[in-house]
KOLZA-351388 format. One line per 2 residues: number of its first residue (from 1); their letters; for each residue y, z, x of N, C-alpha, C, O, CB. Coordinates in nm, 3 decimals, always signed. Glycine has a CB too. Example, Ala and Ser with C-alpha at 12.3 -4.5 7.8 and 13.67 -1.06 7.14 Angstrom:
1) as) -0.569 +0.780 +1.319 -0.450 +0.780 +1.230 -0.330 +0.780 +1.320 -0.332 +0.846 +1.424 -0.447 +0.905 +1.131 ~ -0.225 +0.708 +1.285 -0.106 +0.714 +1.367 +0.003 +0.787 +1.290 +0.114 +0.804 +1.341 -0.060 +0.572 +1.408
***
This chain:
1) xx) +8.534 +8.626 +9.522 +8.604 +8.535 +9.611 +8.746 +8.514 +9.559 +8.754 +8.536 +9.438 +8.529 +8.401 +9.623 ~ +8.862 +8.475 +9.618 +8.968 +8.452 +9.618 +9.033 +8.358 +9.679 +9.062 +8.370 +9.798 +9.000 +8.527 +9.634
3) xx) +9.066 +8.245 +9.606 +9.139 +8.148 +9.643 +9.302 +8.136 +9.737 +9.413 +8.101 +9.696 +9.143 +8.105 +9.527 ~ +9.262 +8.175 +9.860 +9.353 +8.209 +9.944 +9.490 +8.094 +10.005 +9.600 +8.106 +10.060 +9.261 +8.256 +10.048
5) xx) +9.405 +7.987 +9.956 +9.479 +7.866 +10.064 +9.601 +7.805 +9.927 +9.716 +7.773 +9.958 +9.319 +7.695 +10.140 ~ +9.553 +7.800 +9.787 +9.616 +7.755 +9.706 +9.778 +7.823 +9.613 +9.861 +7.760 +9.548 +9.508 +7.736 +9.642
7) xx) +9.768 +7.969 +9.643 +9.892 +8.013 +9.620 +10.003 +8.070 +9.678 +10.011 +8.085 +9.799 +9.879 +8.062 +9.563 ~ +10.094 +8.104 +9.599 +10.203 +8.162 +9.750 +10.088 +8.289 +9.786 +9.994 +8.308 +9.709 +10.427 +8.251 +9.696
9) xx) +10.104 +8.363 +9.898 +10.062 +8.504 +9.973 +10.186 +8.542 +10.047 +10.241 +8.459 +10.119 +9.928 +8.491 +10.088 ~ +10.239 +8.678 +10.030 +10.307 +8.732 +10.100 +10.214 +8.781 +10.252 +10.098 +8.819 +10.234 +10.369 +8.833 +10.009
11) xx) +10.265 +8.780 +10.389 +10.200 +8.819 +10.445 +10.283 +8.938 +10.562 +10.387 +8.895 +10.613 +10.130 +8.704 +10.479 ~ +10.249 +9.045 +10.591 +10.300 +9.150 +10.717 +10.379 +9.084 +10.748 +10.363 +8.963 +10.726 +10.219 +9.198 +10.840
13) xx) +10.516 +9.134 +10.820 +10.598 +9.067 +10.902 +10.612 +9.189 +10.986 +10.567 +9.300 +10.958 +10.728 +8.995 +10.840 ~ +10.696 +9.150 +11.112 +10.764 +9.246 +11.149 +10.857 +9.335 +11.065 +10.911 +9.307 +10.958 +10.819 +9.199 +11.233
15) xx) +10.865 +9.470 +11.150 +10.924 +9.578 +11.070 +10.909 +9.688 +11.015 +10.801 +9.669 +10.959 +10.950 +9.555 +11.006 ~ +10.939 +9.788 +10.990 +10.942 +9.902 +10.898 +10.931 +9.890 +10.767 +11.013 +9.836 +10.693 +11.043 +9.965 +10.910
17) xx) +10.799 +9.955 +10.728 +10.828 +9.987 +10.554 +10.825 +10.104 +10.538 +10.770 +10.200 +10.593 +10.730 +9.937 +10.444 ~ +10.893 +10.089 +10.455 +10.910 +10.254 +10.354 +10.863 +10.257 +10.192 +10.831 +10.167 +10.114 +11.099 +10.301 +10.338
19) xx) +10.872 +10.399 +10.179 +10.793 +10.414 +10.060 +10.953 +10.570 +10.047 +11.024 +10.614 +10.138 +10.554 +10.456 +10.084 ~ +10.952 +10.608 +9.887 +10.984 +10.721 +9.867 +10.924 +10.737 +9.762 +10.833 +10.666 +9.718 +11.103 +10.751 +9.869
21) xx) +10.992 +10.875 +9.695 +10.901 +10.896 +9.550 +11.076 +10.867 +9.457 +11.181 +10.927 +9.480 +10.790 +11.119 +9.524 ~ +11.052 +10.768 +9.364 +11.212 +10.776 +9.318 +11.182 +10.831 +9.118 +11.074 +10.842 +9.062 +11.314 +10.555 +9.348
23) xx) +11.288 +10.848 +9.074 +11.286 +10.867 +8.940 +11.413 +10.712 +8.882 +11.505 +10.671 +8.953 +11.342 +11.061 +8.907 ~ +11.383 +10.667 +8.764 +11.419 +10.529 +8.766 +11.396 +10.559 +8.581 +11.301 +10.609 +8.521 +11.304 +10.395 +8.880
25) xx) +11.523 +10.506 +8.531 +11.564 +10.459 +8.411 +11.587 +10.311 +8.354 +11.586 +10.218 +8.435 +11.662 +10.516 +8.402 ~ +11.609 +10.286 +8.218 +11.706 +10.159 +8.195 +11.865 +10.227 +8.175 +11.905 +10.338 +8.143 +11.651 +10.060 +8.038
27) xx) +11.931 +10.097 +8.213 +12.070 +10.160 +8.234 +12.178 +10.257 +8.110 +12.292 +10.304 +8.116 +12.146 +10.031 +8.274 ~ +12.044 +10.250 +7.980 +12.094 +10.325 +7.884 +12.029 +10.483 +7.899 +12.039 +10.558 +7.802 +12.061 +10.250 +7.747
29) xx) +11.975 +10.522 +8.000 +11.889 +10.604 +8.033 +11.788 +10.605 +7.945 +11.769 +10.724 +7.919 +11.937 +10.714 +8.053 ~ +11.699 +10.526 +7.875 +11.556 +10.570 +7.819 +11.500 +10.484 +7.927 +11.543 +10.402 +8.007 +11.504 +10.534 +7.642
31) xx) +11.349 +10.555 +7.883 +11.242 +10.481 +7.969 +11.231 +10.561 +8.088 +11.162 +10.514 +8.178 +11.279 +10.327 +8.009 ~ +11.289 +10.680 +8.108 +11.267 +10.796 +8.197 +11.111 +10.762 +8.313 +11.013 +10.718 +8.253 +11.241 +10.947 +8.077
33) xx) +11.099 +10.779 +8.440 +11.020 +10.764 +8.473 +10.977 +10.806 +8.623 +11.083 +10.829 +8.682 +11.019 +10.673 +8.434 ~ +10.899 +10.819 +8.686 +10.873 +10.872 +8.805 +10.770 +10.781 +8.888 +10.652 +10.758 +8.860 +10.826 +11.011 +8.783
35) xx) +10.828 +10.746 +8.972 +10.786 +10.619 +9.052 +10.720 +10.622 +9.213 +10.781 +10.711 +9.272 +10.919 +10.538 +9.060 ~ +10.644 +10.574 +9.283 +10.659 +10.555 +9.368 +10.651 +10.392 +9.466 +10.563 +10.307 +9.482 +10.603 +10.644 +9.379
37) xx) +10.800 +10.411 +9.516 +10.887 +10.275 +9.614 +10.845 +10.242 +9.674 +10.791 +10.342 +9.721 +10.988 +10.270 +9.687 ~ +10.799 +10.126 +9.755 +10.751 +10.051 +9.849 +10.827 +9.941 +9.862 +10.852 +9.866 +9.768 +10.629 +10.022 +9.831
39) xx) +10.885 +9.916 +10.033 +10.957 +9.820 +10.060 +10.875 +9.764 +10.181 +10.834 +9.843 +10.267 +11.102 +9.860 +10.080 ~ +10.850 +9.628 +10.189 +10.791 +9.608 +10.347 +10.828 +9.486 +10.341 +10.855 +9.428 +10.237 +10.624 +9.631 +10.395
41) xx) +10.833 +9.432 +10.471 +10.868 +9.284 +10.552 +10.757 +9.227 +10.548 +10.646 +9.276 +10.566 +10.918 +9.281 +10.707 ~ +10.796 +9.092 +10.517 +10.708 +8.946 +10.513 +10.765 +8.831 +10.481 +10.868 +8.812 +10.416 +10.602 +8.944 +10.421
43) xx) +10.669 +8.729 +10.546 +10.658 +8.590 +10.488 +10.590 +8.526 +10.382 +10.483 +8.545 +10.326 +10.625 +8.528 +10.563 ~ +10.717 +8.415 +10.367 +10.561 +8.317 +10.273 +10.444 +8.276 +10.396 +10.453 +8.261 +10.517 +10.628 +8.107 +10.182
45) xx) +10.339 +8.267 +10.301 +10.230 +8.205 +10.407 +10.292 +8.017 +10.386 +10.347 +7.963 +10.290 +10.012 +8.246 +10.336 ~ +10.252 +7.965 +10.516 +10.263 +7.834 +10.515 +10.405 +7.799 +10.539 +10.440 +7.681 +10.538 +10.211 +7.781 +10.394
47) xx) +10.526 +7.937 +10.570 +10.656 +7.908 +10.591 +10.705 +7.988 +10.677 +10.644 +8.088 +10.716 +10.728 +7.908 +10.486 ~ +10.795 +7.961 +10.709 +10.860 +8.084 +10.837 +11.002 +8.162 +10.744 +11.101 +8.211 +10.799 +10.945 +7.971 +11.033
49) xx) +10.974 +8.153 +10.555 +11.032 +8.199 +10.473 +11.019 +8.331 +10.486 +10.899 +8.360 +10.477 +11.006 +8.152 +10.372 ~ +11.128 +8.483 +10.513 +11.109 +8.584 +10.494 +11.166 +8.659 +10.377 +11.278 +8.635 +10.331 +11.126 +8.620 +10.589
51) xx) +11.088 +8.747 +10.334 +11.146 +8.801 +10.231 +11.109 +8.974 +10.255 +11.030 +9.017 +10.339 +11.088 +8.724 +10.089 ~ +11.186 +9.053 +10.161 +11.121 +9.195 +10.182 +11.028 +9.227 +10.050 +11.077 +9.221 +9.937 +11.247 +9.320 +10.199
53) xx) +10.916 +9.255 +10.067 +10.877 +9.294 +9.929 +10.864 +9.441 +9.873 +10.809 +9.531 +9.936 +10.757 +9.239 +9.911 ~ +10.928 +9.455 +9.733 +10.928 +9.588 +9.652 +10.870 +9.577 +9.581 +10.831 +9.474 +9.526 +11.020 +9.641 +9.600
55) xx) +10.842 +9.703 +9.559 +10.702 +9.704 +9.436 +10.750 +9.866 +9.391 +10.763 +9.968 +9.459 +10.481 +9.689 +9.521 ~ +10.765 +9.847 +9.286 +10.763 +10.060 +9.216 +10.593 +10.059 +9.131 +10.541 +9.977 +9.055 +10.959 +10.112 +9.012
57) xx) +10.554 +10.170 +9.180 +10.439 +10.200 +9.122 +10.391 +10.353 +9.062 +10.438 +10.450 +9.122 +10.358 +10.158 +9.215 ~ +10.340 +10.369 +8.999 +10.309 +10.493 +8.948 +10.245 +10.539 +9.071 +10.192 +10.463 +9.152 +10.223 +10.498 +8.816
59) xx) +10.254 +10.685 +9.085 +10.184 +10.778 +9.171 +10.050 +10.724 +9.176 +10.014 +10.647 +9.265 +10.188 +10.925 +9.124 ~ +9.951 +10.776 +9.048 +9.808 +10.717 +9.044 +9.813 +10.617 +9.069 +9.745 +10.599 +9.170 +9.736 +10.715 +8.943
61) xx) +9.868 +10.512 +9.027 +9.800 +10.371 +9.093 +9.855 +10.355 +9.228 +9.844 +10.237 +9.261 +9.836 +10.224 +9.004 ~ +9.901 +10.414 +9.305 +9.940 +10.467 +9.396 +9.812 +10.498 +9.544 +9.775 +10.464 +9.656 +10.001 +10.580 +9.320
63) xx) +9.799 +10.564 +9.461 +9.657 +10.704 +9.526 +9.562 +10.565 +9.543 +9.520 +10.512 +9.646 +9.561 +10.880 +9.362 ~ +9.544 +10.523 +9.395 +9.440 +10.416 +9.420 +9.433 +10.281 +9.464 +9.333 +10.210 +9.467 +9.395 +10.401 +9.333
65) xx) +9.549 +10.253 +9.499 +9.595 +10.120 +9.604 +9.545 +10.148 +9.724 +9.485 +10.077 +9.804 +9.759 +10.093 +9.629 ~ +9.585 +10.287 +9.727 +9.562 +10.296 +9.896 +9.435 +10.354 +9.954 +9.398 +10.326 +10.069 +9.671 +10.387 +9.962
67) xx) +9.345 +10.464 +9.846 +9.171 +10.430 +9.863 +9.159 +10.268 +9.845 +9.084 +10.225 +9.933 +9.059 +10.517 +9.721 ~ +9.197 +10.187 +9.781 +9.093 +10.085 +9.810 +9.181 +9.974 +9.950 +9.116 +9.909 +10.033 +9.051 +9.989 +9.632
69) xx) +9.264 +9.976 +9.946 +9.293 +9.945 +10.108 +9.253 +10.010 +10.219 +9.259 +9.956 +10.329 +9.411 +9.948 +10.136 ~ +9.199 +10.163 +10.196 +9.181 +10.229 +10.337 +8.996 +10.189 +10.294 +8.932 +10.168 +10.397 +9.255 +10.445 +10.366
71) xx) +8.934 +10.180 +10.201 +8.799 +10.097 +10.202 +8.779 +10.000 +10.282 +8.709 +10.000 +10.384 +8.773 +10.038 +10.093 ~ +8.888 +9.857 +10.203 +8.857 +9.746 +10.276 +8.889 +9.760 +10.432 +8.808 +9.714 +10.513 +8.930 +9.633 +10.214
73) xx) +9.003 +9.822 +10.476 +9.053 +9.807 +10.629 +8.902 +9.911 +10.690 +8.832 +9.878 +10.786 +9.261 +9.894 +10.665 ~ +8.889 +9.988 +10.639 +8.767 +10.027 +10.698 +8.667 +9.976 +10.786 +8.638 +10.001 +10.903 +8.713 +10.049 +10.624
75) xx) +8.597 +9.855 +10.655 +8.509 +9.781 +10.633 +8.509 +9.727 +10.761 +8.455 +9.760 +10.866 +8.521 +9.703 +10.524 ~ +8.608 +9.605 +10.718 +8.670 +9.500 +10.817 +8.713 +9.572 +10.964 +8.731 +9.480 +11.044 +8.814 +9.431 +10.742
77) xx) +8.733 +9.692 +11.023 +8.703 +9.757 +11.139 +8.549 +9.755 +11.187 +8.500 +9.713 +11.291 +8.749 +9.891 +11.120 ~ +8.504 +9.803 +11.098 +8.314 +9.808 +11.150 +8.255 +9.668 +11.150 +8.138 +9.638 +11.173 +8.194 +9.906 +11.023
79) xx) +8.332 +9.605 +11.127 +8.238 +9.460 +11.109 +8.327 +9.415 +11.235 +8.258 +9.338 +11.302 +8.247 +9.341 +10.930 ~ +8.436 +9.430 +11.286 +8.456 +9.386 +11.454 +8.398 +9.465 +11.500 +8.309 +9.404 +11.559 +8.588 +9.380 +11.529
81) xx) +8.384 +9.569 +11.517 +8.297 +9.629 +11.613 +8.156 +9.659 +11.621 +8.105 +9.750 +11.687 +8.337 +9.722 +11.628 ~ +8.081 +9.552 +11.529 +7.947 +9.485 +11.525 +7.911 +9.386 +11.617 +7.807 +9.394 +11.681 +7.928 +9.427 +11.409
83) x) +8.012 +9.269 +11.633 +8.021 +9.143 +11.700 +8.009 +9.196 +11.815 +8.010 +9.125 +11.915 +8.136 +9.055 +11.683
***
């Protein structure tokens, strides 16, 4: 379970997100690295506050963000079309 009502939640907004694959340093160039970008539109929950949210993530955790989102959205499809 997850305490939904008590912290901030970013939530969908209108809009386009994007993703690329970027390569990303510190400005002394170490820390070499290969990333993948995610930008998408949202609100705070409980505000009509918008913000865009970024996130850089490794490829693999990547892959595996999005098996377990295409799980849950799955799920939550077959269970409306139970009712």
């Amino acid at each position: 379970m997850m305490d939904l009502g008590s912290d901030e939640w970013l939530l969908s907004d209108v809009g386009d997100y994007h993703t690329a694959a970027v390569e990303t340093m510190q400005k002394n160039g170490s820390n070499w690295q290969q990333v993948i970008a995610l930008e998408w539109p949202c609100r705070v929950n409980h505000t009509g506050d918008l913000r865009t949210l970024r996130l850089m993530i490794s490829p693999e955790d990547a892959i595996g963000l999005a098996e377990v989102l295409e799980h849950s959205a799955r799920w939550l499809i077959a269970q409306r079309t139970r009712g």
